[in-house]
Structure formats: structure tokens, C-alpha cells
N, C-alpha and C positions, 0 to 999 in steps of 0.2 A: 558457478552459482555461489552467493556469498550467503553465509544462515548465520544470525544471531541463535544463539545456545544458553538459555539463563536457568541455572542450574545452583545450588547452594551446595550440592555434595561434594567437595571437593574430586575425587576419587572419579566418581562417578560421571563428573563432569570434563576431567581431562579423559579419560578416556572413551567417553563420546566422539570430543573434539577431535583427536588421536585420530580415531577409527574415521569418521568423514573427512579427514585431512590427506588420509592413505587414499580415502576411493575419489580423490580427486576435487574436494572443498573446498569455500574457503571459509572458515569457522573462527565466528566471535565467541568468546566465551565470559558470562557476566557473573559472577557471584551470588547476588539476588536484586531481587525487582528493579530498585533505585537506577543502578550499576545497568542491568540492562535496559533499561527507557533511556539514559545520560547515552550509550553508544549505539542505540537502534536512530536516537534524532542525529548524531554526531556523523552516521556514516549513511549509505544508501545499502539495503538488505533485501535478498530475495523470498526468506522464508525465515519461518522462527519456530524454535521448539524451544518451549518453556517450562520449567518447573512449575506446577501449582502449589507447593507450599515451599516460600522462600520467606526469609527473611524481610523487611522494611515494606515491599511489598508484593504481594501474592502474586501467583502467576496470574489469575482473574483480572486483576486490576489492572498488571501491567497489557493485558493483550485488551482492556477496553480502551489504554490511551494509544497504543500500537495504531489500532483501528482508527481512530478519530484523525491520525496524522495517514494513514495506507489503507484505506478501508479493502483493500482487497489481497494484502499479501498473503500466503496460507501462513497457516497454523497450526501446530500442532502439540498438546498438552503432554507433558510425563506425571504420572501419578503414583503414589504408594498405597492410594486407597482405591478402591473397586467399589464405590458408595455410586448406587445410580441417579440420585442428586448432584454430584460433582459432574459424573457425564454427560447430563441434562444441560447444568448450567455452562460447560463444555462448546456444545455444541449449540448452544442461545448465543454465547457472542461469537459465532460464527467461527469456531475452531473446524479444522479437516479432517481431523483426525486426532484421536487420545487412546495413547498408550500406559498402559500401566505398569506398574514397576517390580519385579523386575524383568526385562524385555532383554532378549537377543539383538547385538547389534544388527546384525544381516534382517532383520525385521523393520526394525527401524529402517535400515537403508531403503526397503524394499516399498514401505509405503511413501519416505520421499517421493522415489522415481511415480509412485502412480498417483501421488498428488499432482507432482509437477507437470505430468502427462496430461491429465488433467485441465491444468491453469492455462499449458502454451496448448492448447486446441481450443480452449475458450477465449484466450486469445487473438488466436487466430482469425476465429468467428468475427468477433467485436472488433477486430480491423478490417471486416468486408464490409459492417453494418454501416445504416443509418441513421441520424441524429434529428429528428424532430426538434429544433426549439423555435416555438411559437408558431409562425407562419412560415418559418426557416426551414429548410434542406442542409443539411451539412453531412458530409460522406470525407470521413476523415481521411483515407486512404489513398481521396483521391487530392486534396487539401481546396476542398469547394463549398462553398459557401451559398447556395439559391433562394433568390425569393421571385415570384412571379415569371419566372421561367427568363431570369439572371442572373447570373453568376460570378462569385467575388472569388477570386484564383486568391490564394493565403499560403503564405509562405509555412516552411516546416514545422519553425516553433510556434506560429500562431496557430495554425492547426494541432499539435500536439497540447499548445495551453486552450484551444477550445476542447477540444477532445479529453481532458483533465477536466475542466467543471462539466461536463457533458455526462460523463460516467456517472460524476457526485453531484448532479442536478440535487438544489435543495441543499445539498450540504456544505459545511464549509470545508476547506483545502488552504492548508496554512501556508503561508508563503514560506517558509524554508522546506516544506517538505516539494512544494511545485518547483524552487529555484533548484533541488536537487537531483530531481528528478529529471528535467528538461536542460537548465543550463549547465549542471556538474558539482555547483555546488552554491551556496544559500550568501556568498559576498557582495559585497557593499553596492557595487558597479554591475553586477548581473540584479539586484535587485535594483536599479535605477533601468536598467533596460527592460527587464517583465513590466514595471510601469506604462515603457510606454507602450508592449504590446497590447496591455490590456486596454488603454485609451484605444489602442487599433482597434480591438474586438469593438468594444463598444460602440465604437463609430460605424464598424460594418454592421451592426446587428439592432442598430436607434431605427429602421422602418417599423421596428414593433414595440411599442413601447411597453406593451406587458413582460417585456423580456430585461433582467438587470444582473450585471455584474457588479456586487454589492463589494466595498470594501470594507472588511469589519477591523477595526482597531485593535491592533494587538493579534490580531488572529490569524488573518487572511482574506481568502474570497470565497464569496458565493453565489453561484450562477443562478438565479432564479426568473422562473417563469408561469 
């Protein structure tokens, strides 16, 4: 499992890394905010534990752009303050869990594992599920597509990029975070191919016109319905 680590204590911050490196990591470690958003978009991460007060910018700020690009990675705050407003606003953008400082490593490890316990059962769930869009059936797992009791067979990645705006229905999903996820990484030639998957979707899913895979400039896409 790989974890972005943004952290400004020096000290404090290698030997975090250190200690999840021993119990089998693979750990980024960022200096502050800036520094961790430049390697959280640069590589593909499983989980992030971030300082709340760093440097350039806050750990608040960086886990609302985290979000905007992975809205569902876990999270998890380090703090020096124990203010129940920090905790509040904490767990409003959607953090897992927050720790305060100063914490036992073996504590930290230990709510990893029941985060992550967590996420892959939720997981799990959400790859047996259903996808309602519009008049549509879509059962990702199984890579099917139905309307009117037919069915459009979709290959892996078109299933895995429907099943990406599926989850963030309504939201947008930026094209180098989908090209990294799905193809391995956000290049020239895998973004001329997601192209033309997405004329695929689209073409499988024009019976219902309430339904659009928007392409927003600069941004990405957005499945909406």
C-alpha cells in the first residue's frame, strides 16, 4: 500500500516514514502542503496522513484538493492541537480518522489497518453493486450494460471508466487523475485512447438523452444525469 505522509517536522516526519517503511509501506514523505499536492497528483496513493498545520499550505486545504482529484481515498489528520473545532472541521471534509500529537507509532499503524479494513469491505460491496444511470442497468463487475432487457457486453476499461463517473455521478473526475488510475499513467497517447473510450460510453448510453458525459475544459469529465 503506498501513503503520501505531509508532514513539516522534520524529525517527526522521517521517523513516521521509517516506522511504516519497517511494517511493510511504501511512504512518500512531503515537507508541506505545496510539496504534498505536486506528489499526491505526480504519483498514484492509497491513503494519506497529513499535517494540519504546515507550511504554504495547511493540511485542510491540501485534503480539499486531494478530494476534488480522489474523492474517496482515506484520510487521516496529525495534530498538535486537541481544539474540537479542528476535529469538527476534520471530519466535514471527510477525514477517517485524526490523531493528535503526540501519538504512539503502533497506534497510528493500528488505525491504518482498521481504516483500510474498512475501505477494501466497502469495496468489495461496491463491486457487487448496481448502477442506475437514467433508464440504464449497469452492474460493473459483471462489465454489462442494459436497457429494455439488452445488453451492451463492455470491455474492462470501458466498464472501469464507466464505473469511475458512476461512483462521482454529478462530479467532475479530472483526466489525469482517471488516465492514472485506469491506464497507469496521465500520457499523451493513453489520453488519445480514454478519448476514444469515452465517444464509446457515450454512444452506448445516447438511448437516454437525459444522460451526458460532459467534457469540461481544462478539467475533465462529468457524468451527469
Amino acid at each position: 500500500m503506498k501513503i503520501l505522509l505531509a508532514e513539516d517536522d522534520p524529525n517527526l516526519g522521517l521517523l513516521t516514514q521509517e516506522y511504516l517503511i519497517a511494517k511493510g509501506y511504501d511512504v512518500k514523505l512531503a515537507k508541506d502542503g505545496n510539496e504534498g499536492l505536486d506528489v499526491f497528483l505526480s504519483e498514484s496513493f492509497d491513503f494519506c496522513i497529513l499535517d494540519v498545520m504546515m507550511p504554504k499550505k495547511d493540511g485542510f486545504s491540501l485534503a480539499k484538493e486531494i478530494r476534488t482529484k480522489s474523492p474517496n481515498i482515506p484520510l487521516v489528520f496529525l495534530t498538535a492541537k486537541s481544539m474540537t473545532e479542528d476535529t469538527i472541521k476534520g471530519f466535514e471534509l471527510g477525514a477517517d480518522d485524526y490523531i493528535t500529537k503526540p501519538f504512539s507509532m503502533e497506534e497510528l499503524l493500528v488505525r491504518i489497518k482498521a481504516i483500510m479494513k474498512r475501505v477494501t469491505k466497502a469495496d468489495k460491496e461496491d463491486e457487487k453493486s448496481e448502477f442506475l444511470i437514467g433508464k440504464y442497468t449497469f452492474v460493473p463487475n459483471q462489465h454489462e450494460l442494459s436497457l429494455n432487457g439488452e445488453t451492451q457486453k463492455l470491455t474492462t476499461k470501458e466498464s472501469d471508466l464507466l464505473a469511475l463517473f458512476c461512483k462521482n455521478q454529478n462530479q467532475t473526475v479530472s483526466r489525469s487523475f482517471a488516465l492514472k488510475l485506469i491506464w497507469g499513467d496521465d500520457s499523451y497517447f493513453n489520453a488519445r485512447s480514454m478519448d476514444v473510450y469515452i465517444t464509446k460510453l457515450r454512444k452506448y448510453l445516447k438511448a437516454d438523452p437525459s444522460i451526458q458525459i460532459m467534457n469540461l475544459h481544462g478539467e475533465g469529465f462529468k457524468l451527469v444525469c
